[in-house]
N, C-alpha and C positions, 0 to 999 in steps of 0.2 A: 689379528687386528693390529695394524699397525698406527701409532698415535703421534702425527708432527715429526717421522721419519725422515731425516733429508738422504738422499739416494746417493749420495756421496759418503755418507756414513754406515751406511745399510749397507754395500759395500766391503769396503773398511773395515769389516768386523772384526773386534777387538776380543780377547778373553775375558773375561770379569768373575771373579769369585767373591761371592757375596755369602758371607761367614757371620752367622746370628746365632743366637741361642734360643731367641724368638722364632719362633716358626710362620709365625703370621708378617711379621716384619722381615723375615728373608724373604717367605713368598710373595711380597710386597715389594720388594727390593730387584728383586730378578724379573719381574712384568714390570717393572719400568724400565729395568737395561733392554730386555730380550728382545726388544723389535732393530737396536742397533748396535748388538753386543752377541758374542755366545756368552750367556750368563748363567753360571752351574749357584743352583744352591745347596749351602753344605753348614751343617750342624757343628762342628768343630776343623780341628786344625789335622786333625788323623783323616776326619776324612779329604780336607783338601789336598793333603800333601798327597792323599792316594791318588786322586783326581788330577792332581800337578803330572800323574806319572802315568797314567792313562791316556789324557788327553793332551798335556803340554803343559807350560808352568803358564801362569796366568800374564797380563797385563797390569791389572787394579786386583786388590784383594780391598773390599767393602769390608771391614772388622769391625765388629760390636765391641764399645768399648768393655763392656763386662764380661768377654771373651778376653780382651788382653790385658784387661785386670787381671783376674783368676792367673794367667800365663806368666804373666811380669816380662819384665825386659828379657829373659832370657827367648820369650814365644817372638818376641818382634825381632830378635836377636837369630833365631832360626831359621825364620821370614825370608830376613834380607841375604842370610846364608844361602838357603836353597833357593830362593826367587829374588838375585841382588835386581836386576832389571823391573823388578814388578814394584809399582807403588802402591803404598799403602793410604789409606782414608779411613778412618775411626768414623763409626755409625755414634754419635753422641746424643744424649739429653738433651742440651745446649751449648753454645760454644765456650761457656766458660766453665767448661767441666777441666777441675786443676789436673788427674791424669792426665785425659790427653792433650792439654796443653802444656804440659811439663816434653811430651814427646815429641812433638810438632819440631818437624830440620834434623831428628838424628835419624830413626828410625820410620818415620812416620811426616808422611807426605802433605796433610789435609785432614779437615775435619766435614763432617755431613750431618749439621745437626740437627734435631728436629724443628720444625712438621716435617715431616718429608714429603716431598713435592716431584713430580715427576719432571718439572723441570728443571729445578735445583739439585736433585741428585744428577740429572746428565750433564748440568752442565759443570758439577763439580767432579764428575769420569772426563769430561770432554776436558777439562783444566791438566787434570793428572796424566792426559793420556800426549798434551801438548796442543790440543786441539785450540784454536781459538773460538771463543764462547761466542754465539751468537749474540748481537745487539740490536734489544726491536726498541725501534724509538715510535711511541702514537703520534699517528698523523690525525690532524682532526682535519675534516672538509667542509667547508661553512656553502 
């Protein structure tokens, strides 16, 4: 099932790695890329890097922020080593989580903060990817 897919992006397929420690929240995360994304979910950083070497290095790596907690700078620091082309986007709480906005411009692309919305996560991939974001403006018809 495809949801508000435009065929120009469907197309376009991009890589996306969506990296949780939550299993319910990456599976959550990858059915809202996967109708206009290849979007792998992956439990840690071993196993993307495997995945990186399988199937290609990614586009976007989706990271839970208490993934690159645990990691530290030195995990973001590997990231941008093995996948300097790929951006990064923190899965966060809310935007004003001081981690990853202490990381925000060196390492770390974007943030995704909660609720997660299937629009707002693609259009924060569509941001990082250089895409420009769609703009609906309501028409009302009297």
């Amino acid at each position: 099932m495809q949801i508000g897919v435009e065929t120009s992006r469907a197309v376009d397929s991009r890589r996306i790695f969506v990296i949780h420690d939550d299993e319910i929240l990456r599976a959550a995360l990858q059915f809202m890329l996967h109708d206009e994304h290849e979007a792998h979910e992956l439990a840690d950083m071993e196993q993307a890097f495997g995945k990186g070497d399988d199937v290609g290095p990614p586009d976007v790596i989706l990271l839970s922020v208490t993934v690159a907690r645990a990691g530290g700078d030195g995990l973001l620091e590997d990231i941008a080593e093995r996948y300097p082309a790929a951006k990064v986007l923190l899965v966060t709480e809310a935007t004003h989580d001081e981690f990853a906005q202490s990381r925000l411009g060196s390492r770390v692309h974007g943030l995704v903060p909660k609720p997660l919305t299937v629009e707002s996560v693609r259009r924060k991939v569509d941001l990082a990817l250089g895409r420009s974001a769609a703009i609906s403006i309501p028409v009302q018809i009297m």
